[in-house]
C-alpha atoms as a printed R data frame, in Angstrom:
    type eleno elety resid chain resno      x      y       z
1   ATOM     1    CA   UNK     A     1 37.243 49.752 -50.925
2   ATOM     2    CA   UNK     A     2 40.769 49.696 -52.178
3   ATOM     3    CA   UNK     A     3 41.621 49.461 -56.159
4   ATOM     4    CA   UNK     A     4 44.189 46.593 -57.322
5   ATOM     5    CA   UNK     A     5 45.184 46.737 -61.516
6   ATOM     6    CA   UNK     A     6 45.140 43.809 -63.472
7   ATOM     7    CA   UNK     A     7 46.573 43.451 -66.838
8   ATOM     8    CA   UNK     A     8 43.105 43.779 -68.339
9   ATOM     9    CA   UNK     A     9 40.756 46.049 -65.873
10  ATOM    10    CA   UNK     A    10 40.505 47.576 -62.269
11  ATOM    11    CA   UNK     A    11 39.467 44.811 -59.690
12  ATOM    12    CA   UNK     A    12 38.655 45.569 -56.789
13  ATOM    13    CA   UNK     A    13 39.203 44.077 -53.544
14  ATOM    14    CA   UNK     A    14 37.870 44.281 -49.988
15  ATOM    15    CA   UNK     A    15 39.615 45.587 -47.121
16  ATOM    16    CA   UNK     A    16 39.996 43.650 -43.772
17  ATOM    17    CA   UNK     A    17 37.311 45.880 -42.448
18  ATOM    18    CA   UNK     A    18 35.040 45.630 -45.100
19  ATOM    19    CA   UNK     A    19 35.798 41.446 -45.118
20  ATOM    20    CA   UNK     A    20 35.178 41.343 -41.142
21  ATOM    21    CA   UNK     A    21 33.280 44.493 -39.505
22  ATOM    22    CA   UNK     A    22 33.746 43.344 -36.222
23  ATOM    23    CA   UNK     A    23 36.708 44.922 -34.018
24  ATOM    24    CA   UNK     A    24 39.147 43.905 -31.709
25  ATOM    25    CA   UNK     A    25 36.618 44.099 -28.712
26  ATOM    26    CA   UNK     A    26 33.849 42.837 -30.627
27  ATOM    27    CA   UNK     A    27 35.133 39.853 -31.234
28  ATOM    28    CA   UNK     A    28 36.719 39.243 -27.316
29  ATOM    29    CA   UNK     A    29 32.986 39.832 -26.551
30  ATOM    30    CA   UNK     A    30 31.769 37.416 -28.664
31  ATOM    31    CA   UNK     A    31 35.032 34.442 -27.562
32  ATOM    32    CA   UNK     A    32 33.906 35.362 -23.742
33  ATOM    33    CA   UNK     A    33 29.913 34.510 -24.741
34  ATOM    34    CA   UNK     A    34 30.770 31.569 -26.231
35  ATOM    35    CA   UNK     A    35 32.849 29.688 -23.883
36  ATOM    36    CA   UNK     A    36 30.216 31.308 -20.825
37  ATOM    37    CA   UNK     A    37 27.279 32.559 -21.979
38  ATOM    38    CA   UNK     A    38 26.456 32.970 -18.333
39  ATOM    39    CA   UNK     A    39 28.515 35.554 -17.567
40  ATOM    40    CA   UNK     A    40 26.951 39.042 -16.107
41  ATOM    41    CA   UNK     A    41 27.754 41.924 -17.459
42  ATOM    42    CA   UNK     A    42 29.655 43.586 -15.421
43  ATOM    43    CA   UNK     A    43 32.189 40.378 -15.677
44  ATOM    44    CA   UNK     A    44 31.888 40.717 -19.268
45  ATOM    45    CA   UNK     A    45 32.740 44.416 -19.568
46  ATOM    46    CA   UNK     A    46 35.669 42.980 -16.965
47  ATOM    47    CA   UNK     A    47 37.031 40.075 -19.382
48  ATOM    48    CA   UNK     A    48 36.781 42.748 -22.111
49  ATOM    49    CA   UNK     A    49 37.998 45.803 -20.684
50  ATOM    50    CA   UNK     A    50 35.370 47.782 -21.499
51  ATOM    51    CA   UNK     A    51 32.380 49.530 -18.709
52  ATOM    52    CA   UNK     A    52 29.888 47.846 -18.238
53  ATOM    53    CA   UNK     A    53 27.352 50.625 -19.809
54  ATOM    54    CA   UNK     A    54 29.427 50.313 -23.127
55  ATOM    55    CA   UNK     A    55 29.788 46.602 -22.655
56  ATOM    56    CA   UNK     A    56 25.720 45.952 -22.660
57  ATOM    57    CA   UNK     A    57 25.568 48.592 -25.584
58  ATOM    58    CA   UNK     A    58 27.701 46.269 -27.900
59  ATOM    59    CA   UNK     A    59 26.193 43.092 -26.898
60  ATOM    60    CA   UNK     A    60 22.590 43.905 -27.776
61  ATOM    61    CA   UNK     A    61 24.005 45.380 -30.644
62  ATOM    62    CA   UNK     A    62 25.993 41.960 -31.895
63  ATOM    63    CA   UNK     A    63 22.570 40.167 -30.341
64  ATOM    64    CA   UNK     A    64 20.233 42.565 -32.744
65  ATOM    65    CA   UNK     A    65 22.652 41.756 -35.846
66  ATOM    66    CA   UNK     A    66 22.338 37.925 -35.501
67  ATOM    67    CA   UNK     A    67 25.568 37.469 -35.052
68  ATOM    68    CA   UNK     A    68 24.554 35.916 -31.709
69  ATOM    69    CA   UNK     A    69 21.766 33.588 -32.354
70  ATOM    70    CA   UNK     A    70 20.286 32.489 -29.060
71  ATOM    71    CA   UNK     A    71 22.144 31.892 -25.790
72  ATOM    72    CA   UNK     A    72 21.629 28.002 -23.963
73  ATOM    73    CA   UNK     A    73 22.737 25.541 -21.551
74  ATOM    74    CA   UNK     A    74 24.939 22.597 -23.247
75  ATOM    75    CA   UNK     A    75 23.842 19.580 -21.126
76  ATOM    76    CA   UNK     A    76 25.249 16.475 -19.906
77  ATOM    77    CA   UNK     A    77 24.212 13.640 -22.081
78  ATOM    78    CA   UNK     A    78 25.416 11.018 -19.642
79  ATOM    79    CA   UNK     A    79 23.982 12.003 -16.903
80  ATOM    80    CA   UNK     A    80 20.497 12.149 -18.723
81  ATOM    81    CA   UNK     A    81 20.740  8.708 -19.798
82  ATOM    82    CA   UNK     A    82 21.528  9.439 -23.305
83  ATOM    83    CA   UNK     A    83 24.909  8.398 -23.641
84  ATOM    84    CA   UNK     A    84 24.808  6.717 -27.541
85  ATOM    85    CA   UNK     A    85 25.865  8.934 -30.166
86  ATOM    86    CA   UNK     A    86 24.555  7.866 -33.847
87  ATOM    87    CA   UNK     A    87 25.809  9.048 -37.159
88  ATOM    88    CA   UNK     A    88 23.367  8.267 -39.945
89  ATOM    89    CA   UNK     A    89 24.482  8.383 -43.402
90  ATOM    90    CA   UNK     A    90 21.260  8.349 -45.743
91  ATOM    91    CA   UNK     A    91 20.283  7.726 -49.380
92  ATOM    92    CA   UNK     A    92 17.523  9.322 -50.778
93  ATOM    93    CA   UNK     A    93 15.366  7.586 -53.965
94  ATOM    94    CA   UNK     A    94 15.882 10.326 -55.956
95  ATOM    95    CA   UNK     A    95 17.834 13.797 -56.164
96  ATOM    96    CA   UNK     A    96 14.719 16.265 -56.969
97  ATOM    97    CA   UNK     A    97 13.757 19.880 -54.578
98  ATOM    98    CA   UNK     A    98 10.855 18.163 -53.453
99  ATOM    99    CA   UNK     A    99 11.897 15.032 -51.892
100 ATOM   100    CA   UNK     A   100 14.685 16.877 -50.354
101 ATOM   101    CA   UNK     A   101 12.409 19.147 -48.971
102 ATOM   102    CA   UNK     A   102 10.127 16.070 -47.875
103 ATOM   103    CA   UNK     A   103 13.140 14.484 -46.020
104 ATOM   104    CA   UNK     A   104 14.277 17.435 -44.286
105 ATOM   105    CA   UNK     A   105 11.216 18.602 -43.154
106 ATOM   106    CA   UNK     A   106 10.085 14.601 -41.913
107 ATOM   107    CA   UNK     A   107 13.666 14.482 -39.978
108 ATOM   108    CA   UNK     A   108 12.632 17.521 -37.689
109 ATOM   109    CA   UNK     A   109 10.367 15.365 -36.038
110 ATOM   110    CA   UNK     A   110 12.659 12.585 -35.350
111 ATOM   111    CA   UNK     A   111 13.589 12.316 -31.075
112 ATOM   112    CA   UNK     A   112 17.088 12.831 -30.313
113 ATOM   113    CA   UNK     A   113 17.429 14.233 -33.357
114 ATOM   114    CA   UNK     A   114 20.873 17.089 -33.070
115 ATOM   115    CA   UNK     A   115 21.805 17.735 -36.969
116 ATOM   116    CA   UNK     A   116 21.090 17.027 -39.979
117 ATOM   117    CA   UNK     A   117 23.622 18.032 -42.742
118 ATOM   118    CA   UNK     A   118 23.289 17.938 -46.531
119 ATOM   119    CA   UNK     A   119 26.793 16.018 -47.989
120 ATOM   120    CA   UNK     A   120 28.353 15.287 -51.098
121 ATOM   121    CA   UNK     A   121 29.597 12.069 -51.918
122 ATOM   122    CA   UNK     A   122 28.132  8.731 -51.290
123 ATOM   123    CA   UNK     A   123 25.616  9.845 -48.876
124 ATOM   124    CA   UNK     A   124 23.096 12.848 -49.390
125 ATOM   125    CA   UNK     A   125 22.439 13.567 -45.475
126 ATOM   126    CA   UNK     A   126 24.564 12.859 -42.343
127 ATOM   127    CA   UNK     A   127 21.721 13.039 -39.600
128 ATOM   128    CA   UNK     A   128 23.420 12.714 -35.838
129 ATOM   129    CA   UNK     A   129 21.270 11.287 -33.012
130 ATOM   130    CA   UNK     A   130 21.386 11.282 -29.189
131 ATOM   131    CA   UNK     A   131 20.123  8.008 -27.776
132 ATOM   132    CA   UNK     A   132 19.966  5.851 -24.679
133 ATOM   133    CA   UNK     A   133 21.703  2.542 -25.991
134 ATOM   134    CA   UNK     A   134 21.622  0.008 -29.099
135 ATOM   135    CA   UNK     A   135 17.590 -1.050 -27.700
136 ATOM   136    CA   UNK     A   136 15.921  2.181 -28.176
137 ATOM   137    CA   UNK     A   137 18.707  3.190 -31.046
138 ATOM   138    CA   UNK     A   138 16.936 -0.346 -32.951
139 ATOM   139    CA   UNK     A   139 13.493  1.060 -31.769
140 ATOM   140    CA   UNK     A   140 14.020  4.637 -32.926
141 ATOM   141    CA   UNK     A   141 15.268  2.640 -36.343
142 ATOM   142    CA   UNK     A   142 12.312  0.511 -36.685
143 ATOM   143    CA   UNK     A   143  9.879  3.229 -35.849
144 ATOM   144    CA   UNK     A   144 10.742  6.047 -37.128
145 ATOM   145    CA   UNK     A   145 14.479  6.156 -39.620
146 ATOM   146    CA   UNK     A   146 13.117  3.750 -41.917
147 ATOM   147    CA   UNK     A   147  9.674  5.751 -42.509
148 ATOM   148    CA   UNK     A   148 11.615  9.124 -43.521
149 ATOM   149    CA   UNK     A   149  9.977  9.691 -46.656
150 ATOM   150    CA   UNK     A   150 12.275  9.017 -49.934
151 ATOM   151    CA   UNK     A   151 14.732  7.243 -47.722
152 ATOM   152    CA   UNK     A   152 16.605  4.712 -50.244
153 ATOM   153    CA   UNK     A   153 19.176  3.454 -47.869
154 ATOM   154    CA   UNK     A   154 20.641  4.531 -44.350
155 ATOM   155    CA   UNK     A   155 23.710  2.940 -42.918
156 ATOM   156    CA   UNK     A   156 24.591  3.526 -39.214
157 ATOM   157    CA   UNK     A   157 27.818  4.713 -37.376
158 ATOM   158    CA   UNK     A   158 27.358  4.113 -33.982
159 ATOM   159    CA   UNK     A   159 30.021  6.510 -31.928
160 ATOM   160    CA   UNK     A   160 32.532  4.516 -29.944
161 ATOM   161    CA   UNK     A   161 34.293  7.455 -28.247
162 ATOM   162    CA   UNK     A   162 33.459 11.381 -28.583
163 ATOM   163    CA   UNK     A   163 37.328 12.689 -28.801
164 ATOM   164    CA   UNK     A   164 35.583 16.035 -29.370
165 ATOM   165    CA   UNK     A   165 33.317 18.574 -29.628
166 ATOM   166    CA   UNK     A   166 32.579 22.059 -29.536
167 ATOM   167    CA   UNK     A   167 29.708 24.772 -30.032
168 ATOM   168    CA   UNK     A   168 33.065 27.523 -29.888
169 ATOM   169    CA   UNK     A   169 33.556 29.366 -33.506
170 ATOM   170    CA   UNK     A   170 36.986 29.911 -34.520
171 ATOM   171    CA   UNK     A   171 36.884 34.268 -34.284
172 ATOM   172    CA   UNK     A   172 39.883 35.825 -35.377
């Protein structure tokens, strides 16, 4: 770890390496895997420039860190009749560990249920849903949103247009 002097003490400060372990290949590896998780190996170690024996040795290893957390198939909402996209912004009762807890482990359990994301501001969740249209959106609301235990208020965002989205993580 490198040394930098301040007008008072030593400080000191990580390194690139320290800051970001991974190397050059490492991280082509892990761009490759996330636009096509599908790819073999040997078109990996390809992409990558690397053999393919060397190839499979880093990606278990980057698997075996957690850096890669499970590998899926992104689906076509449309095409399975889900095609409304909800944005929930809820109000809980009160601010205390255990009815956050309560909420968050209630909202698990609701269908078409994607995220759900603690926020500052004027909401304290942002849940996101995946439904087939306003009907079963107002069903899912009657049935199930407004029973989420220490729910004070929800107001709904209903999607117009999906400009984007990604699962890709910006890797340096």
């Amino acid at each position: 770890m490198a040394t930098k002097r301040t007008t008072n003490s030593l400080r000191k400060t990580a390194t690139p390496e320290e800051v970001n372990p991974l190397d050059r290949v490492d991280r082509a590896i892990l761009r490759s895997l996330q636009r096509d998780a599908s790819l073999s190996n040997v078109a990996l170690a390809a992409k990558v420039h690397l053999s393919p024996a060397a190839c499979l040795r880093r990606t278990e290893r980057l698997k075996a860190s957690g850096l890669v957390r499970r590998t899926v198939a992104l689906l076509d909402p449309a095409q399975l009749g889900l095609g409304m996209l909800v944005v929930i912004g809820v109000v809980l009762d009160r601010s205390t560990p255990e009815s956050f807890a309560d909420f968050e482990k209630a909202v698990h359990k609701v269908p078409g249920c994607l995220e759900c994301l603690v926020v500052t501001g004027e909401f304290d969740y942002f849940v996101v849903v995946r439904t087939q249209d306003n009907e079963s959106f107002n069903r899912l609301h009657a049935a199930e949103l407004l029973y989420l235990p220490g729910v004070r208020q929800i107001r709904t965002f209903v999607v117009l247009k999906q400009v984007f989205s990604t699962t890709e993580l910006p890797i340096a």
